[in-house]
C-alpha positions as CSV (number, residue, x, y, z in Angstrom):
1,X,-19.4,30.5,53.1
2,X,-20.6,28.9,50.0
3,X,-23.8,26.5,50.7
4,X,-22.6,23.2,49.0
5,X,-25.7,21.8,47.5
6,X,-26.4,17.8,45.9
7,X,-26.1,18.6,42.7
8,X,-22.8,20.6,42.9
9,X,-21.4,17.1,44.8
10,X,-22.6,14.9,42.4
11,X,-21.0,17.3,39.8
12,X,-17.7,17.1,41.6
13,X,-17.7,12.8,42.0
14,X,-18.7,12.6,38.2
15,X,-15.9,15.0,37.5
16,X,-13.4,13.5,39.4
17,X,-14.9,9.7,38.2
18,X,-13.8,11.4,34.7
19,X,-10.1,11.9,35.9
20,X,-9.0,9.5,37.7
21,X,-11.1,7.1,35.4
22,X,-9.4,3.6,35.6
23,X,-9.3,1.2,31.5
24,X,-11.1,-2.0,31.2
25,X,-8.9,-4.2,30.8
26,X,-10.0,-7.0,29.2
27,X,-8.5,-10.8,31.0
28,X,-5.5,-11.7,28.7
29,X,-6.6,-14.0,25.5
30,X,-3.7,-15.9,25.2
31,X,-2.0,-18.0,27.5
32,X,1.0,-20.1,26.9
33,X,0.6,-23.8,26.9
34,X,-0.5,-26.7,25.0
35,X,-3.2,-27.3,22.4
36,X,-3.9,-30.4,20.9
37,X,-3.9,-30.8,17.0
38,X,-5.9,-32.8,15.1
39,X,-5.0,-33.4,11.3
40,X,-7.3,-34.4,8.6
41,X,-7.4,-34.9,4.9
42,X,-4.8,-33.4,2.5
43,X,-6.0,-30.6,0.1
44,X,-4.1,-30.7,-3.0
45,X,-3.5,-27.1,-5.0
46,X,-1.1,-26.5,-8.1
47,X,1.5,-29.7,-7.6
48,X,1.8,-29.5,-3.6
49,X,-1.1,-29.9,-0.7
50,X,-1.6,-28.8,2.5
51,X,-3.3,-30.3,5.1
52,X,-7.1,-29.7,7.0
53,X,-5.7,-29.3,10.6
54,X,-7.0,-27.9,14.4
55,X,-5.5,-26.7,17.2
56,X,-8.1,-27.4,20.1
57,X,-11.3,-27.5,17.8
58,X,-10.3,-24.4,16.1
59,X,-8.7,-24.6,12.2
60,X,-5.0,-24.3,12.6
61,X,-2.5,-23.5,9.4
62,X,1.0,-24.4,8.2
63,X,2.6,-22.3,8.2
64,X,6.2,-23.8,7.2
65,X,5.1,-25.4,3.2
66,X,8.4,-26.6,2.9
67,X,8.3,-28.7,5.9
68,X,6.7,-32.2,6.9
69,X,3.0,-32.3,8.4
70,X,2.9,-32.9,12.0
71,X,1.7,-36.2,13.5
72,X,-1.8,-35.7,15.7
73,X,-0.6,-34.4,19.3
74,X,-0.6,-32.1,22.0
75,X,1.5,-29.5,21.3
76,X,3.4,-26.4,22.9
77,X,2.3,-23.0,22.0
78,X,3.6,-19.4,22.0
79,X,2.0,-16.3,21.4
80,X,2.1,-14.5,17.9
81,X,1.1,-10.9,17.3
82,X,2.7,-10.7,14.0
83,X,0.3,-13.1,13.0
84,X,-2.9,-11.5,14.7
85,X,-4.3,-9.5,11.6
86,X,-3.5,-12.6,8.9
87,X,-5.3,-15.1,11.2
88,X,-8.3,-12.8,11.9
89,X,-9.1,-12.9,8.6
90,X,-8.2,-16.4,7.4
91,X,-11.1,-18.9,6.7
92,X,-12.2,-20.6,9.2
93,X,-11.4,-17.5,11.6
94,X,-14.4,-15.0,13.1
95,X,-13.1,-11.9,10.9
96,X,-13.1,-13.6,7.3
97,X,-14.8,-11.9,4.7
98,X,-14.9,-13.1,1.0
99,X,-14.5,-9.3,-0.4
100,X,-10.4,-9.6,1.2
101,X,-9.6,-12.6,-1.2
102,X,-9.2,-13.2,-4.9
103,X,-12.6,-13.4,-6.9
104,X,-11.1,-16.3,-8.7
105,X,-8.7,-19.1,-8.3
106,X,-5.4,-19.0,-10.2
107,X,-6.7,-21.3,-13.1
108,X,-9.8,-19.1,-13.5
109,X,-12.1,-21.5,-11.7
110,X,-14.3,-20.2,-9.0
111,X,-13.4,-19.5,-5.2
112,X,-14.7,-22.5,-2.4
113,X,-13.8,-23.3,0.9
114,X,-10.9,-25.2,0.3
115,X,-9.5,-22.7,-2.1
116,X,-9.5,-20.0,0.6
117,X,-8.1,-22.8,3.3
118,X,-5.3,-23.1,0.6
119,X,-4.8,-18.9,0.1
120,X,-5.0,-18.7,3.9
121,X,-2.0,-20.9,4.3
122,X,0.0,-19.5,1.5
123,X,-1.1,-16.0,3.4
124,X,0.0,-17.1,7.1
125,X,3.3,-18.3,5.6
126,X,4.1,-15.1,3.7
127,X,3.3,-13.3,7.3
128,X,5.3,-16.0,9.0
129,X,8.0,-16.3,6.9
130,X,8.6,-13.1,5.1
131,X,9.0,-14.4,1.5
132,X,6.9,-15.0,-1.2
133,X,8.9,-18.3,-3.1
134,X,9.2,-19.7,0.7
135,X,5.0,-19.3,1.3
136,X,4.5,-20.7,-2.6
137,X,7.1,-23.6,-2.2
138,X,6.4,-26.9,-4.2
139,X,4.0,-25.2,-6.7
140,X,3.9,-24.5,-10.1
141,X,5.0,-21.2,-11.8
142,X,1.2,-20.3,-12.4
143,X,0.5,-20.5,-9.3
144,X,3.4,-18.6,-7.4
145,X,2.9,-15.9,-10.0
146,X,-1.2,-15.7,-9.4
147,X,-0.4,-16.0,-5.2
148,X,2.5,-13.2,-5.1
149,X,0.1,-10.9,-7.4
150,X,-3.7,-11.7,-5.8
151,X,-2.7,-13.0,-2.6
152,X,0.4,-11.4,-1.4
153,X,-0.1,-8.4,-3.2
154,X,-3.6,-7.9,-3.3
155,X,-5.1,-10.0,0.0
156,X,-2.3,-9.0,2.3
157,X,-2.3,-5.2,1.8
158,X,-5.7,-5.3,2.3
159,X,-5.2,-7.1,5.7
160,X,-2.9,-4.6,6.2
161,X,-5.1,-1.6,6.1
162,X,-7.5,-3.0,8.3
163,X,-6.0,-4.5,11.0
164,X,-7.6,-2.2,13.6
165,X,-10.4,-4.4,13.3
166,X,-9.2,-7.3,14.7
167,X,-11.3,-7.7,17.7
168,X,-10.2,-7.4,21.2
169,X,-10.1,-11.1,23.0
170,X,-8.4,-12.5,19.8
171,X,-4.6,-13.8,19.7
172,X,-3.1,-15.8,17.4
173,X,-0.2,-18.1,18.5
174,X,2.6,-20.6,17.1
175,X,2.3,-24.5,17.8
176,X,6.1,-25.7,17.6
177,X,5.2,-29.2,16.5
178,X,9.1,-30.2,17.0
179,X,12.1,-30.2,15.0
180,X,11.1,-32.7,11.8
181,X,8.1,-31.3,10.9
182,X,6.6,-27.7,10.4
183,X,5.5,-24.9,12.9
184,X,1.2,-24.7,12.3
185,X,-0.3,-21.6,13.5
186,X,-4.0,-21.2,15.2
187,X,-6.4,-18.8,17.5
188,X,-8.0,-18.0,20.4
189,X,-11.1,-15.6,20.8
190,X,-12.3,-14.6,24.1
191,X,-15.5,-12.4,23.1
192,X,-16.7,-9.8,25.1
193,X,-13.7,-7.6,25.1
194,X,-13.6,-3.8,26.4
195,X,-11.8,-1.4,23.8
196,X,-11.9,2.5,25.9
197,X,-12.0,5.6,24.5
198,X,-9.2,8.2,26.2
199,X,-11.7,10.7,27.9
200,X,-11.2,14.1,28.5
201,X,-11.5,15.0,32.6
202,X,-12.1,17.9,31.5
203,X,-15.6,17.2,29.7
204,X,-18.5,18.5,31.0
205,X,-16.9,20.3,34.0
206,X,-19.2,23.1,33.5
């Protein structure tokens, strides 16, 4: 009979740890409800505006240009992965990152913060709404023409190839703000998320 020693058991529990090896899963981020939105000063761009808003202390986006700005409120929510990637990095949002946007502004000014709150919402409404004269409503020819090229074209491909690096723990989500004004997005970002590697049981089985 074969003398079962320590080592061979530990050996045996760590394969067998390996196999039936259980994911993290991280608690959900999202969870339907109500946020309340808070709405600040207008930020004019190119013949229209948009407006500085949150959604619970975080910044929150129309995402509807040709519709009315919601009054202050709480609001109901629902979730919106479609949206994840664009809102991760929007200003204002953790995964931002200056290289993703235009180097200049449409006029050939320089970039500032509310120039990137303004491409973040003409962004968001592209994603939202699929179509480019819809996201650049109310502004001037210049304008659409620079946002479909830079923004659409340029920005949102870019998003698009690097959406695996939204982080785990961050959802966006729709506020429906009701029927006579327009639908904002926002986010959520629980930190501390577990992404897992697929292991193989067979590792190390020696």
């Amino acid at each position: 009979m074969e003398r079962i020693t320590s080592s061979k058991i530990v050996r045996v529990a760590m394969v067998m740890a390996l196999a039936l090896s259980v994911a993290i899963v991280p608690a959900p981020a999202y969870a339907a409800g109500n946020v309340s939105v808070s709405i600040g000063r207008d930020i004019p761009y190119a013949g229209y505006n948009t407006t500085d808003m949150s959604a619970d202390g975080q910044v929150a986006y129309c995402i509807e240009p040709m519709r009315g700005t919601p009054a202050a409120g709480s609001y109901a929510t629902s979730p919106a992965e479609d949206l994840a990637a664009a809102m991760w990095f929007s200003f204002g949002a953790p995964g931002f990152d200056e290289s993703m946007w235009p180097d200049s502004w449409y006029d050939g000014s320089g970039m500032d913060d509310d120039k990137y709150q303004v491409a973040s919402h003409i962004l968001l409404s592209y994603a939202n709404l699929g179509s480019a004269a819809q996201a650049t409503y109310g502004t001037n020819a210049d304008f659409a023409s620079w946002a479909e090229r830079e923004v659409i074209g340029g920005t949102w491909n870019k998003i698009c190839s690097r959406a695996d690096e939204v982080s785990t723990g961050f959802s966006a989500f729709r506020i429906d703000t009701g029927p006579g004004s327009q639908e904002l997005a926002s986010f959520s970002w629980h930190r501390g998320g577990v992404k897992i590697a697929k292991v193989d049981a067979q590792a190390g089985a020696g």
